[in-house]
LOLUM-672119 format. One record per residue (C-alpha): residue number from 1; residue in three letters; x, z, y. Coordinates in Angstrom, 2 decimals. Last residue first. Layout:
<NUM, "ALA", <X, Z, Y>>
...
//
This chain:
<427, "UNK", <103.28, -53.34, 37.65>>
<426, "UNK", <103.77, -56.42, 40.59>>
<425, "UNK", <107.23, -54.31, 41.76>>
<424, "UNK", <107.87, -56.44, 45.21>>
<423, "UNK", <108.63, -53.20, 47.20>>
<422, "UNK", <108.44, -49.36, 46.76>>
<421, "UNK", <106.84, -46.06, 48.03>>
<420, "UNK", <106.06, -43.47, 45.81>>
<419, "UNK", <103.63, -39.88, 46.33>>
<418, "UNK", <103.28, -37.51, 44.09>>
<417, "UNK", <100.42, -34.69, 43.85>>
<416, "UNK", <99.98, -32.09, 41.76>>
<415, "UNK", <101.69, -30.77, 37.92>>
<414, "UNK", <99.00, -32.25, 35.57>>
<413, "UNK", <98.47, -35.38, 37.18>>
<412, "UNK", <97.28, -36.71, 40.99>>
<411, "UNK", <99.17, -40.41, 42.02>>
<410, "UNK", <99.52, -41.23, 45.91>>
<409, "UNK", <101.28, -45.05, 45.51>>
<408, "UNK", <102.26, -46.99, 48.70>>
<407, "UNK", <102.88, -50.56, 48.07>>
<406, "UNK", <104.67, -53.46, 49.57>>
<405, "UNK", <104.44, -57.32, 47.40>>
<404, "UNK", <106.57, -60.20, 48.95>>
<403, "UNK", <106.46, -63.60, 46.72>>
<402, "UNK", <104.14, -65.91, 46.98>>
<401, "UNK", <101.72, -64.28, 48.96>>
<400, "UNK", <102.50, -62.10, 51.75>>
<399, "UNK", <100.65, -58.96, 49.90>>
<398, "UNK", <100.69, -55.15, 51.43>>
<397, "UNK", <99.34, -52.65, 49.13>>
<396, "UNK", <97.66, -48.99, 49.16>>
<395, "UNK", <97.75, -47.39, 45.95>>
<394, "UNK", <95.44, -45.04, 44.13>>
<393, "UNK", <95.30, -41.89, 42.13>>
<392, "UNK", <94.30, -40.93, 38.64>>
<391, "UNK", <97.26, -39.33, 36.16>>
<390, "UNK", <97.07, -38.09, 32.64>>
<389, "UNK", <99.64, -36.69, 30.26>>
<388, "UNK", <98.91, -36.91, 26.37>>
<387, "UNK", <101.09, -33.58, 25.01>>
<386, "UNK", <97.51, -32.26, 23.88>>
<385, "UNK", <96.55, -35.75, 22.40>>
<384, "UNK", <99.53, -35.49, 19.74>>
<383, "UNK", <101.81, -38.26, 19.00>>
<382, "UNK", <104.03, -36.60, 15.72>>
<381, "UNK", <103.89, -39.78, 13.78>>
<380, "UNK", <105.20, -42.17, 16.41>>
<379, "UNK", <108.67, -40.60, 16.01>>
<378, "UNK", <110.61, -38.04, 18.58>>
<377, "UNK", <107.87, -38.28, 21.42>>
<376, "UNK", <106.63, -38.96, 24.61>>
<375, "UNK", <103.41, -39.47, 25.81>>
<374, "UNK", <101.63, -41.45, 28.89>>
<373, "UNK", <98.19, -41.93, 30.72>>
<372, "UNK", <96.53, -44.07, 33.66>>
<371, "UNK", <94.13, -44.25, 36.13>>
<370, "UNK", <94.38, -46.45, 39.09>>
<369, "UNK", <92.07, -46.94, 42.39>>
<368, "UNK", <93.75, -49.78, 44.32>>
<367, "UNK", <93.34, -50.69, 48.11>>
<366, "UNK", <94.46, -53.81, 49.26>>
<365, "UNK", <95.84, -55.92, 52.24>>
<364, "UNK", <96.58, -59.24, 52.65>>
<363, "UNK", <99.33, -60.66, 54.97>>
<362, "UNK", <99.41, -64.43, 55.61>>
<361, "UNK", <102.68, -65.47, 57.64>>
<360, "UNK", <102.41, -68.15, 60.45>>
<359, "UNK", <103.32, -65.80, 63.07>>
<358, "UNK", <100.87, -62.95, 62.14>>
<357, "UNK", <97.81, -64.32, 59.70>>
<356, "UNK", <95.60, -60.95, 58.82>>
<355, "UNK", <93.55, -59.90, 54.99>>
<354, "UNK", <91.54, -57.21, 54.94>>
<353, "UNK", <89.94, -54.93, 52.37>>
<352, "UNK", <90.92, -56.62, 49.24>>
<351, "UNK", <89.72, -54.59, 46.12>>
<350, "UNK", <92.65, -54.37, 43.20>>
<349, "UNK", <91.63, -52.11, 40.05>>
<348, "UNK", <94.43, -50.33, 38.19>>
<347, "UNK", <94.74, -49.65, 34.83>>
<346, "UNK", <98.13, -47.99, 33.05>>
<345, "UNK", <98.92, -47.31, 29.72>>
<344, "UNK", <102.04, -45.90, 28.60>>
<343, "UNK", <103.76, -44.95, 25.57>>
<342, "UNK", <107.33, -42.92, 24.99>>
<341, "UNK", <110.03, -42.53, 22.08>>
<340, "UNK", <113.11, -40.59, 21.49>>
<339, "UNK", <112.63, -38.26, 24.21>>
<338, "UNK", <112.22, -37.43, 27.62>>
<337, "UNK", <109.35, -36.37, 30.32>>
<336, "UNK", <109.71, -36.10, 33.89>>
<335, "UNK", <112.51, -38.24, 33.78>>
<334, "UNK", <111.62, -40.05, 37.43>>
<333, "UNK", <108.85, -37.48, 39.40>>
<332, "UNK", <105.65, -37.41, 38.05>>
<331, "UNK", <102.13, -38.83, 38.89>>
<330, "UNK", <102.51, -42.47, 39.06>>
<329, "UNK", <103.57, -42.93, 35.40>>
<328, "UNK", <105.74, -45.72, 34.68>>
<327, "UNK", <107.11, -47.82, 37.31>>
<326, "UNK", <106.77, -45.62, 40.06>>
<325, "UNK", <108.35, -42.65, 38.44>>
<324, "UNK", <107.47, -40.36, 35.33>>
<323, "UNK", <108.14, -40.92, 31.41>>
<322, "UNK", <111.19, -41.61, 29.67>>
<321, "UNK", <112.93, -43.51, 27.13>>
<320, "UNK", <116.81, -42.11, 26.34>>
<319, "UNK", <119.62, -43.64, 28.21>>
<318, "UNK", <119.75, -40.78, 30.12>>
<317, "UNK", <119.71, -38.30, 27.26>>
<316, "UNK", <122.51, -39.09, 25.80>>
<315, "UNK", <122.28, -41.16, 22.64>>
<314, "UNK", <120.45, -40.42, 19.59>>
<313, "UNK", <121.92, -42.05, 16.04>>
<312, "UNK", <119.94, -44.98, 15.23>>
<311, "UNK", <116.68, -45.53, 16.07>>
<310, "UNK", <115.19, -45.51, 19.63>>
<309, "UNK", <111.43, -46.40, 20.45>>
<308, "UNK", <109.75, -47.89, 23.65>>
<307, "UNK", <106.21, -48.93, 23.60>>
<306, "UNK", <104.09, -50.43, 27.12>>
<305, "UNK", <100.52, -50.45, 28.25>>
<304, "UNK", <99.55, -52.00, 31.37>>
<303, "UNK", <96.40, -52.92, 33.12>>
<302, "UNK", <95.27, -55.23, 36.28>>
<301, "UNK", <91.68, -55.80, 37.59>>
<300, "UNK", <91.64, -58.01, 40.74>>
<299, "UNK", <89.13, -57.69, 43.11>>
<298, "UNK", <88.18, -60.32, 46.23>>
<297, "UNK", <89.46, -63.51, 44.04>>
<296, "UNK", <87.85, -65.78, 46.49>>
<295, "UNK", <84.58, -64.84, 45.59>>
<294, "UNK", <84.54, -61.72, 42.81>>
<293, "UNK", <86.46, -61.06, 39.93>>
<292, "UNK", <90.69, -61.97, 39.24>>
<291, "UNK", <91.57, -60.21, 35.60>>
<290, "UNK", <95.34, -59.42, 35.11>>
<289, "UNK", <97.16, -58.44, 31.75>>
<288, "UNK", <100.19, -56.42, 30.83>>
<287, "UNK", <102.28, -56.12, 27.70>>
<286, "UNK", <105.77, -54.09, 27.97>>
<285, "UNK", <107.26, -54.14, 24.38>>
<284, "UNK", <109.58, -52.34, 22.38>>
<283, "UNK", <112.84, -51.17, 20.36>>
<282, "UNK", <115.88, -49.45, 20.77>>
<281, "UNK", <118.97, -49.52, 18.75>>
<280, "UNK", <121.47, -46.90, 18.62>>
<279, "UNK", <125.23, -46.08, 18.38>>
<278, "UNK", <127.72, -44.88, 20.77>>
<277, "UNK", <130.80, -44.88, 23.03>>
<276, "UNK", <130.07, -48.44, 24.08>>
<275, "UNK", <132.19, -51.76, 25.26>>
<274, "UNK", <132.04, -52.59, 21.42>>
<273, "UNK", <133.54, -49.48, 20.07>>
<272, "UNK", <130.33, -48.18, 19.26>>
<271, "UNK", <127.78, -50.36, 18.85>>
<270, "UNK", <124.99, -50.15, 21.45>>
<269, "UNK", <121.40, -52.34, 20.43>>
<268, "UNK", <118.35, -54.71, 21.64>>
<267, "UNK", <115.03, -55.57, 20.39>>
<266, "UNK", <112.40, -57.14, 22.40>>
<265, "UNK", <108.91, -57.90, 22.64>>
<264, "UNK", <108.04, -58.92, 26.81>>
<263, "UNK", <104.01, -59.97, 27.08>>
<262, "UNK", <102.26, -60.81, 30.06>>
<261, "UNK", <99.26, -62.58, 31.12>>
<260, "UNK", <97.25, -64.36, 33.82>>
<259, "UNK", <95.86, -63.63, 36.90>>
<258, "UNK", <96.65, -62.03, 40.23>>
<257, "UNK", <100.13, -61.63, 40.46>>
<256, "UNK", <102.05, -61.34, 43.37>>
<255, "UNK", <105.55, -60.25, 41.75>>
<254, "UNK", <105.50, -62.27, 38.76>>
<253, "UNK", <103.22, -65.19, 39.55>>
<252, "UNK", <100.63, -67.50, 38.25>>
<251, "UNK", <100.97, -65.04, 35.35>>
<250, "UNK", <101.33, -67.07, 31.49>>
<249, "UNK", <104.14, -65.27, 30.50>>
<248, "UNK", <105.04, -64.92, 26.86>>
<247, "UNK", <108.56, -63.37, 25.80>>
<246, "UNK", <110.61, -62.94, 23.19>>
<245, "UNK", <113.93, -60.67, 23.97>>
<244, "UNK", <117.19, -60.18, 22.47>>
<243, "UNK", <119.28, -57.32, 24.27>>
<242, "UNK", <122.54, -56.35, 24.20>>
<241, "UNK", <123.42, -52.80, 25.71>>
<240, "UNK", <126.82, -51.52, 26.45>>
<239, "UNK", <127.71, -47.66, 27.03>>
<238, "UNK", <129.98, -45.79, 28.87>>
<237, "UNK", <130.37, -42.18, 29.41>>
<236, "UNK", <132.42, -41.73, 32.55>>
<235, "UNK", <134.59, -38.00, 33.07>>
<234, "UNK", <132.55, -34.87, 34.88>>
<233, "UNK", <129.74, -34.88, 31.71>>
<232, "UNK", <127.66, -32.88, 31.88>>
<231, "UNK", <125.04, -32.72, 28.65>>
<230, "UNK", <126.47, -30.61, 25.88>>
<229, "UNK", <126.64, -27.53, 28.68>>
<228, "UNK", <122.81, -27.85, 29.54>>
<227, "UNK", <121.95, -24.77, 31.70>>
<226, "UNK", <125.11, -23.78, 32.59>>
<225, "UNK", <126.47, -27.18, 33.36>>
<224, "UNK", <123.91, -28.04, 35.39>>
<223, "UNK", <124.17, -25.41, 38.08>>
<222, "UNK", <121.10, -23.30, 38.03>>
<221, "UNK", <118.26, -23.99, 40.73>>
<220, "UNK", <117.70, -22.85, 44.24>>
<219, "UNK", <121.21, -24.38, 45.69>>
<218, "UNK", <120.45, -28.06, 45.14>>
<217, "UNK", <123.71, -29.52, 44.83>>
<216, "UNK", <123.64, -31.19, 41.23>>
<215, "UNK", <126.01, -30.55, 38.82>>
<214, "UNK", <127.52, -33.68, 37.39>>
<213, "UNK", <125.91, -36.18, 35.07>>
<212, "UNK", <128.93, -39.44, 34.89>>
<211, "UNK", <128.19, -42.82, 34.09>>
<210, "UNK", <129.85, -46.29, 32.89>>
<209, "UNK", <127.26, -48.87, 32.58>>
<208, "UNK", <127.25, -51.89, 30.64>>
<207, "UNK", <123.48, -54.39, 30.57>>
<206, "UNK", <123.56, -57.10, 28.48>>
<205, "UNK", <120.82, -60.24, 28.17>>
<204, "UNK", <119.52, -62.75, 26.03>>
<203, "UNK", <115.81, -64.29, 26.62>>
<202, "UNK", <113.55, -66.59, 24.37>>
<201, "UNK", <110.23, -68.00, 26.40>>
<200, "UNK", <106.83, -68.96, 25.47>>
<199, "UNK", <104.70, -70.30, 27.88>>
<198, "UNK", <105.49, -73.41, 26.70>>
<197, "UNK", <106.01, -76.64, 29.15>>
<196, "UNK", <109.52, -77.90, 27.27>>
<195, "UNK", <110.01, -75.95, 24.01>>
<194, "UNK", <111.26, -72.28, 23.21>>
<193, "UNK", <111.69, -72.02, 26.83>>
<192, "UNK", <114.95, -70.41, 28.53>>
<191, "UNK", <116.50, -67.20, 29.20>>
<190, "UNK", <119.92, -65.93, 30.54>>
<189, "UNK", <120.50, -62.02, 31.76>>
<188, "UNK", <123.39, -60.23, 33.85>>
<187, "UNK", <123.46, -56.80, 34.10>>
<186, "UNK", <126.63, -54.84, 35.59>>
<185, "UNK", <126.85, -50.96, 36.20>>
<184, "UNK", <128.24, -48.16, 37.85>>
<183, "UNK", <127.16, -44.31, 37.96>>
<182, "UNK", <126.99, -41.38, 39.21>>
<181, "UNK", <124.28, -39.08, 38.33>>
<180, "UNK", <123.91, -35.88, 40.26>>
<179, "UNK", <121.46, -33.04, 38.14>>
<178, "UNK", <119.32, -30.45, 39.15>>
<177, "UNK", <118.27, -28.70, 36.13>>
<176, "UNK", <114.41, -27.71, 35.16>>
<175, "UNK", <113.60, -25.70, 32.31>>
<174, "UNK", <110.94, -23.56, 33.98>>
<173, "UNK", <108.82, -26.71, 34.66>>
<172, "UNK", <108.64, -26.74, 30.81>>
<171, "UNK", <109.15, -29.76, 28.36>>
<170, "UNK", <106.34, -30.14, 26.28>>
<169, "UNK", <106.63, -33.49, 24.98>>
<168, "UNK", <110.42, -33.42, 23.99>>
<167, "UNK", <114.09, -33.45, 25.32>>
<166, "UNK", <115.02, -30.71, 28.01>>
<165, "UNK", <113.68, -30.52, 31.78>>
<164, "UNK", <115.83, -32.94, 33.58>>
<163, "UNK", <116.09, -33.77, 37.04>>
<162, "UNK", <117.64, -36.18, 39.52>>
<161, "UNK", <117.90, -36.10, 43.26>>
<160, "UNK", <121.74, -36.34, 43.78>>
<159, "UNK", <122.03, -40.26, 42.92>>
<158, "UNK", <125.11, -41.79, 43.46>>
<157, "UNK", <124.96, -45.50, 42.92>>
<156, "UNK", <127.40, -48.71, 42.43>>
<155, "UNK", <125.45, -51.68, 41.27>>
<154, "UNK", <126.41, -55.21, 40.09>>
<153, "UNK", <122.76, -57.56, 38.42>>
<152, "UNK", <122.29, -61.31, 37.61>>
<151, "UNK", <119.87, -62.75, 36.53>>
<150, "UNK", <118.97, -66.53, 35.14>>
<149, "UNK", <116.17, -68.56, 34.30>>
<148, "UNK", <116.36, -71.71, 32.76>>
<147, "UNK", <113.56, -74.78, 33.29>>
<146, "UNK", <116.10, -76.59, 35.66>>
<145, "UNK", <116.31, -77.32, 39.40>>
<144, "UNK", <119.68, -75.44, 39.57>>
<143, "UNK", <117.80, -72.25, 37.77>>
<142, "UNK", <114.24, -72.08, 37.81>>
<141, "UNK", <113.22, -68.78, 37.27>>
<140, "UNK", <116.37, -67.41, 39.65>>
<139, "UNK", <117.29, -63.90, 39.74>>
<138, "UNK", <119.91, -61.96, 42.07>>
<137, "UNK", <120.95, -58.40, 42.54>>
<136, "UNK", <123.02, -56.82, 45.02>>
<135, "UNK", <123.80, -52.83, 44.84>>
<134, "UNK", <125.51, -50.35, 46.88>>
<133, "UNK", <124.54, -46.87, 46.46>>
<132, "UNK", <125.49, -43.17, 48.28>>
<131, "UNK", <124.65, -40.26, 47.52>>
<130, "UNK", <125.53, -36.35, 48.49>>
<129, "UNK", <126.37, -36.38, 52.32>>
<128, "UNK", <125.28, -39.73, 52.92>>
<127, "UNK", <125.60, -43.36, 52.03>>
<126, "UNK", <123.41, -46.58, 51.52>>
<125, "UNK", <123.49, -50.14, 50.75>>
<124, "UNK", <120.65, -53.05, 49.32>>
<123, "UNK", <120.95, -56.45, 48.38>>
<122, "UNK", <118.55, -58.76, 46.91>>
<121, "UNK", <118.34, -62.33, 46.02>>
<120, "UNK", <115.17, -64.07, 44.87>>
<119, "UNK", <114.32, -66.86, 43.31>>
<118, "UNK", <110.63, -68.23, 42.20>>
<117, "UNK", <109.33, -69.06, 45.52>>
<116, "UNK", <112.54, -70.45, 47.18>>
<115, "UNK", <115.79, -69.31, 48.72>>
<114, "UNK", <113.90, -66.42, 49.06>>
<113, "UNK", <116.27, -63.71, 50.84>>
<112, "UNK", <115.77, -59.39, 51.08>>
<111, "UNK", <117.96, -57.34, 52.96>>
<110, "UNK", <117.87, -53.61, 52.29>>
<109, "UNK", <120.10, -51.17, 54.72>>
<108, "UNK", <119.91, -47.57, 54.06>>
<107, "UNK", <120.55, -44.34, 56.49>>
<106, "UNK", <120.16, -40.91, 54.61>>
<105, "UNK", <120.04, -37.92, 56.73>>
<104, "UNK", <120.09, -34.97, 54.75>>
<103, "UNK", <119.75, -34.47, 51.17>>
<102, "UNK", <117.62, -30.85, 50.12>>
<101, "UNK", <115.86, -31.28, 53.71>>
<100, "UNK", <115.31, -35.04, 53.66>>
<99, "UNK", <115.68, -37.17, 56.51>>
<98, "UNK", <115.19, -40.89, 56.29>>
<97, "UNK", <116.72, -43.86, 58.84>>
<96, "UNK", <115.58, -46.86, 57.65>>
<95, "UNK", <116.99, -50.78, 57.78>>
<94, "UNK", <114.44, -53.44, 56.19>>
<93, "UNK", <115.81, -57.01, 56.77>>
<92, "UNK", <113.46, -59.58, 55.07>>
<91, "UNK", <113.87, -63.18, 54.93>>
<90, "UNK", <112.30, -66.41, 53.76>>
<89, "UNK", <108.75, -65.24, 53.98>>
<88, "UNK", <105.92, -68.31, 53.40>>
<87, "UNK", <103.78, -70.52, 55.41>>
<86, "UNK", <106.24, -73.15, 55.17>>
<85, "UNK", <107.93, -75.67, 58.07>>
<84, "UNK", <111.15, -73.28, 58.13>>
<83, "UNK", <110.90, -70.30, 56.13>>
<82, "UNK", <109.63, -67.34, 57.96>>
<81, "UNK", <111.21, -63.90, 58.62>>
<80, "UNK", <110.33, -60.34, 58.57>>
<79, "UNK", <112.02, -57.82, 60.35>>
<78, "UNK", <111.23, -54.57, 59.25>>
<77, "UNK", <111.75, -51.54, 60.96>>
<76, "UNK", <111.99, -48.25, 58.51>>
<75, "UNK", <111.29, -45.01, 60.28>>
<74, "UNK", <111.76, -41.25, 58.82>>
<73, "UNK", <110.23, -38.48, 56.31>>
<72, "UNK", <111.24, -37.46, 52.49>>
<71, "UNK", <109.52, -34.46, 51.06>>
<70, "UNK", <110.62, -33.22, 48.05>>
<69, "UNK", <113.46, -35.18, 46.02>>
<68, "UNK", <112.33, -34.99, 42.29>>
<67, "UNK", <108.69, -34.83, 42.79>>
<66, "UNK", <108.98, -37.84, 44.94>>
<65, "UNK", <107.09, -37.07, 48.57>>
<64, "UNK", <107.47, -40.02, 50.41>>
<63, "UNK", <106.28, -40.78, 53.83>>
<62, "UNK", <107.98, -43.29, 55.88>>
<61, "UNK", <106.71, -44.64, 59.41>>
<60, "UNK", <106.86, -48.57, 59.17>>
<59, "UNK", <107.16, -50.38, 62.22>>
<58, "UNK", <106.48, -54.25, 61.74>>
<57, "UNK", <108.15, -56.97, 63.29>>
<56, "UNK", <106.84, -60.43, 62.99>>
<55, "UNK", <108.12, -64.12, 61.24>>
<54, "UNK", <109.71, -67.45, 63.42>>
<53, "UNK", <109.82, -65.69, 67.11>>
<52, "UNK", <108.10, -62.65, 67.26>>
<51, "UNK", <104.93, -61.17, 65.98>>
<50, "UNK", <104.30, -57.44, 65.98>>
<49, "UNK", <102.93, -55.64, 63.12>>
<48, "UNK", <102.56, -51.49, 63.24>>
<47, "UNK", <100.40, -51.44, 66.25>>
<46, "UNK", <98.47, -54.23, 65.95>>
<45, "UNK", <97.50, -52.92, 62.42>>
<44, "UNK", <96.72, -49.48, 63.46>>
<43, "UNK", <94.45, -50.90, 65.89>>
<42, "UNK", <92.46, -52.70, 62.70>>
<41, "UNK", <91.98, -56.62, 63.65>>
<40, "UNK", <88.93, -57.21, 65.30>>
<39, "UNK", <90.63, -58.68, 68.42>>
<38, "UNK", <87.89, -58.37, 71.29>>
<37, "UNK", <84.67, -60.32, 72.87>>
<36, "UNK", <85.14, -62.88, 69.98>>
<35, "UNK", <84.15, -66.38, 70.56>>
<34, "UNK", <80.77, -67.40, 69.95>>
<33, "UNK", <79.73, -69.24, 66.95>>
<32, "UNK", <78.56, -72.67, 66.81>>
<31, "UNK", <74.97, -72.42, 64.76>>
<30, "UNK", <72.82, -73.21, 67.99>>
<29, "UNK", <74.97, -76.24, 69.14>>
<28, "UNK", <76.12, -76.57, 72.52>>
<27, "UNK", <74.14, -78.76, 74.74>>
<26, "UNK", <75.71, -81.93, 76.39>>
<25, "UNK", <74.32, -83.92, 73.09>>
<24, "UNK", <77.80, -86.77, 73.37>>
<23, "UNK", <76.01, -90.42, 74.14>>
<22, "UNK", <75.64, -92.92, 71.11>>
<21, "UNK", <72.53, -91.37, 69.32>>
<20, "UNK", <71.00, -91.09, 72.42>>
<19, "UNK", <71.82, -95.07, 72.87>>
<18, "UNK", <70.27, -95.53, 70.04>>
<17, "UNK", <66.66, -94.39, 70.87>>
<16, "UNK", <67.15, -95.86, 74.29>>
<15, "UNK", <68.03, -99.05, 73.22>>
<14, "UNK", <71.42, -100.58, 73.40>>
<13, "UNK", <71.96, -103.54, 76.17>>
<12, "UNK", <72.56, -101.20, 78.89>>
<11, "UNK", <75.12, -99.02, 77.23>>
<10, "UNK", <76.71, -102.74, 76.52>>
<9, "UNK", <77.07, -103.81, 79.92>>
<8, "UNK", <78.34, -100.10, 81.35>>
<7, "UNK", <81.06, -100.04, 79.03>>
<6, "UNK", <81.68, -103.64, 80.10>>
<5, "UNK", <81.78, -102.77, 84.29>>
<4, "UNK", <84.00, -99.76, 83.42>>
<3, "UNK", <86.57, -102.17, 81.25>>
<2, "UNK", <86.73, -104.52, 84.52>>
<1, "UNK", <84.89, -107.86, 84.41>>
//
């Protein structure tokens, strides 16, 4: 009997009843959805991100408007590449071509690799007229399989776009300098649990850098060294930094975070003659906390406050704490504010709006209101709420989960509108 002829046999053999619940229904199903007449993804979206072979290619028109620099304009194409047999980014190569009326043409090259999900090494080089900056940087949490984590830190930069207004709270616009700050640096950083599995952690690190503040070439605004003589400085001032720092982390991750906490205390100091041409000690602590809400973590609320204090003698005023910048207060351009002391607290909440898989690589997409405020000041005893400075804005932001984090910031305070761009800062 042939295989055909036994099918056959045993169909025959089965009652009706069962043999319906044998045979395939040759209707479709009423819940089975239709397939889509047309890509819903956002046309913006398939313009920007192309897939190619092993990641996608996205064209990213640049928009900056920094307080310090002005307007910044240009193209950065990003080639984004996956890791072998993972759904994650291995590689990023972000080359841009910027123009910028006070600077010029500015081409940069930034390469991004993730050996794995909790190491990173980064590399980035540029040069123009006025600046120029070459700077690698590498950071493992789990060093050589182990429960260390390491960093290590070389940079070469010259920066033309920097500004300072005086020391103090109420700083005026009319005070402003154009400075160029050239500097080089090392960092290197060791840490390791206080016990096997705790989320508490001891670190050590040092930071030397030998800089120079030389007159900056913006032609509308007095030359630096007429408008703060006891600050230029044409020959390298050099200082060394050790910190001691105690720190619990419970974040499921540190770049795309969205739960968990975050504490950093620390305590670090200059001696002179050790590496350093002065004394000081500077204390503080960085504390942050996220919130995930909604199905399928849909919002996450995020907030920041962080303390910085020097004692001691008072160093130059670059290596005092300061307000303004991406990482501190969204609404004012780096060293907005100076002094002996500063306070932030930032708040952000995180609503997903759309989330898109391009060549194997998930890419979600947020928008996040944020308010925040921040004061300087010579000694906690003389905060006052008129020198309190305010900001509201939002951010747009690009997640490739674990490790990849792109974010546009427009921030609103006291003196307009600013407007940051950065990558893989989780706030």
């Amino acid at each position: 009997m042939t295989a055909r002829a036994l099918l056959l046999a045993l169909l025959a053999s089965v009652a009706p009843a069962a043999r319906a619940e044998i045979l395939p229904p040759r209707e479709i199903p009423a819940g089975t959805e239709a397939v889509p007449e047309s890509n819903d993804t956002p046309a913006v979206l398939r313009w920007m991100i192309r897939p190619v072979q092993r990641g996608m290619f996205i064209r990213l028109p640049v928009m900056d408007t920094d307080p310090n620099r002005g307007i910044t304009v240009g193209v950065m194409p990003i080639l984004v590449l996956q890791a072998k047999d993972q759904d994650r980014i291995e590689q990023i190569h972000a080359p841009s071509l910027t123009y910028n009326k006070n600077f010029g043409v500015v081409p940069t090259y930034r390469y991004y690799y993730y050996p794995q999900e909790d190491a990173s090494l980064v590399a980035r080089a540029s040069i123009s007229k006025y600046e120029g900056e070459g700077m690698a940087q590498y950071e493992d949490d789990s060093f050589l399989g182990t429960d260390k984590d390491v960093m290590l830190r070389g940079q070469y930069n010259i920066d033309a776009g920097r500004r300072f207004y005086g020391l103090g709270p109420d700083s005026q616009k009319t005070a402003e300098g154009n400075y160029k700050e050239n500097y080089w640096q090392y960092q290197w950083a060791v840490g390791a649990p206080l016990r096997a599995g705790s989320s508490w952690r001891a670190r050590v690190s040092q930071r030397y850098q030998a800089e120079r503040v030389l007159d900056g070439p913006l032609a509308n605004l007095p030359r630096f060294r007429d408008l703060y003589p006891t600050n230029f400085s044409d020959h390298s001032q050099q200082t060394d930094e050790t910190r001691m720092s105690l720190i619990y982390d419970t974040r499921d991750h540190g770049v795309t975070t969205t739960r968990g906490a975050y504490l950093e205390t620390y305590a670090e100091a200059a001696v002179r003659g050790f590496l350093s041409q002065y004394d000081y000690e500077r204390y503080g602590f960085d504390a942050r906390w996220f919130k995930p809400q909604g199905e399928g973590d849909a919002r996450v609320f995020a907030i920041q406050t962080t303390y910085e204090q020097i004692l001691g003698a008072t160093p130059p005023f670059w290596l005092l704490p300061s307000l303004g910048g991406k990482y501190s207060l969204r609404a004012y351009g780096d060293g907005r504010y100076v002094d002996r002391g500063a306070a932030t607290i930032n708040a952000e909440e995180r609503f997903k709006v759309f989330e898109a898989k391009t060549a194997g690589v998930t890419t979600e997409f947020q928008l996040a209101p944020f308010v925040g405020a921040g004061e300087v000041f010579d000694s906690p005893g003389q905060m006052a709420g008129r020198y309190l400075r305010p900001v509201v804005g939002a951010a747009i932001r690009a997640v490739a989960r674990p490790q990849v984090v792109g974010s546009v910031d427009f921030g609103v305070g006291r003196e307009g509108l600013s407007v940051f761009m950065d990558i893989n800062y989780s706030f």
